[in-house]
C-alpha positions, 0 to 999 in steps of 0.5 A: 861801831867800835867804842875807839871810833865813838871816842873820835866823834867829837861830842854833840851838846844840845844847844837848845836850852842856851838858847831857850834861856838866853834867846828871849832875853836877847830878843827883848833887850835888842827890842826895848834896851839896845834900839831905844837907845841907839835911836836917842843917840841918832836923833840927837845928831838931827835938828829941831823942825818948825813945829817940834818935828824931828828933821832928819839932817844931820846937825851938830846943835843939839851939842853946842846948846848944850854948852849954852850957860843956860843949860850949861849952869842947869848941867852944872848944878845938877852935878853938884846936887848929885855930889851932895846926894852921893856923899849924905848917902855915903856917910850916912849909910855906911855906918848903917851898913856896918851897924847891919853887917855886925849883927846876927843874922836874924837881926839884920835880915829885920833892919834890912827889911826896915829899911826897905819898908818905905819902899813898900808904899807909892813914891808920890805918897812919900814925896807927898809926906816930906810936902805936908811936913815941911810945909808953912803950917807944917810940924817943923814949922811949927816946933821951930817957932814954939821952939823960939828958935824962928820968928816966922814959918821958914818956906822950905817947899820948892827949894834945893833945900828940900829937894836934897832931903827928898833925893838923900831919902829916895837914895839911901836905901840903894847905898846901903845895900852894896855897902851891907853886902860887901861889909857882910862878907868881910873876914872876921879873922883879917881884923883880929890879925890886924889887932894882933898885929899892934894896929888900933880900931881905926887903923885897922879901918882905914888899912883892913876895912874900908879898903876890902869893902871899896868895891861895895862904896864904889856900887854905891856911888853908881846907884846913887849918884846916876839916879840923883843925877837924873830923876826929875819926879822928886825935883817936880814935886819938891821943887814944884817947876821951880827948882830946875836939873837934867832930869827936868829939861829931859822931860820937858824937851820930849814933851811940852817945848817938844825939841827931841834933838836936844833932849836926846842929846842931854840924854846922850850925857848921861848915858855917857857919864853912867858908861865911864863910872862902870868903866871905872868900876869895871878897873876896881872890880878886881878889888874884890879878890883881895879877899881871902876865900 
């Protein structure tokens, strides 16, 4: 066979190792990811039966319980706890992030894994620690009235108080690795144009910085705030039932009150508010192009 009618054929690649690669992704994200979840957000549209059963008509209520001022307070007081969350963890760990980010590389790659040492151990056990710390006969207790500072032990347990603290904790770490990755890659040879241009430590921050690093912000915005936003295990033992969000109706509407449908439907919320702010960080992604290659 001539080489002129070999180049005509049109070449054959191997398909196999694609799909080798991505075939068992995809069967298991279509199994344990996609079906889940198109199954929440069916049930959601069902009513609640006598007995806790699902009954499968379709039913509008699960929505407008949600708008009930009981649960609508709960949804309300849960964002704002995220807020708080969100900016502790923005204005604490962007200064560490920076800290991190100007080190050697030696010296940073050992704060990092400081950071994420706490980590290391089961969450119960440090949930358990901010417990015994705070509690009535407890360290802080203890310093502040030698301290004069309180005449009796403040009760500190099973308050927002401390389930912001647990939540601030738990999060910062998620926070600080985007901001350190996006700092880490900013261009040492942009701010020395900037001072070379007349401009001073903060203006070169707020003009060259923080705009170049936004993207690694923005990440750290969506890998706090939808977590502090739904978690329930730190508002369980730091608020000890008392202290009630999103993520503790969840929970509870799947199994002790067992009202599926408006579970899913709260669920549903999330998954609603989680897609607009990738949606959002999708928009702002082409930030990063800013940066000089």
């Amino acid at each position: 066979m001539s080489d002129s009618s070999k180049a005509g054929r049109p070449k054959r690649h191997s398909r196999l190792p694609v799909l080798a690669q991505a075939g068992p992704v995809s069967v298991w994200m279509i199994l344990f990811v996609t079906l889940p979840l198109l199954y929440i957000i069916y049930i959601s549209f069902m009513k609640r039966g006598v007995f806790g059963d699902v009954v499968y008509e379709f039913s509008m209520g699960s929505y407008k319980e949600i708008m009930d001022p009981l649960y609508f307070s709960v949804i309300l007081k849960s964002f704002r706890v995220a807020f708080v969350t969100t900016g502790l963890c923005l204005l604490f760990g962007y200064p560490l992030a920076y800290f991190i980010a100007t080190r050697k590389p030696e010296t940073a790659s050992k704060l990092i894994m400081l950071l994420m040492i706490p980590f290391w151990t089961n969450g119960m056990m440090r949930l358990n620690a901010w417990m015994l710390f705070f509690q009535v006969n407890g360290p802080v207790n203890y310093v502040l009235t030698h301290l004069g500072l309180v005449q009796k032990p403040i009760m500190f347990l099973y308050t927002d108080w401390l389930v912001n603290i647990g939540l601030f904790t738990n999060m910062l770490p998620f926070a600080v690795l985007p901001m350190y990755s996006s700092i880490e890659k900013l261009q040492k040879n942009l701010l020395e144009a900037s001072y070379d241009l007349g401009a001073n430590r903060v203006t070169t921050f707020l003009k060259v910085t923080l705009p170049l690093t936004f993207p690694g912000i923005f990440s750290a915005i969506i890998l706090t705030f939808i977590p502090a936003l739904g978690t329930y295990t730190v508002t369980d033992m730091l608020g000890g039932g008392k202290v009630l969000y999103i993520g503790n109706i969840i929970k509870n509407q799947f199994g002790a009150t067992r009202n599926w449908p408006l579970g899913a439907a709260l669920s549903v919320l999330l998954l609603l508010i989680t897609a607009f702010l990738i949606f959002i960080y999708s928009r702002f992604a082409g930030l990063e192009d800013m940066e000089v290659v």
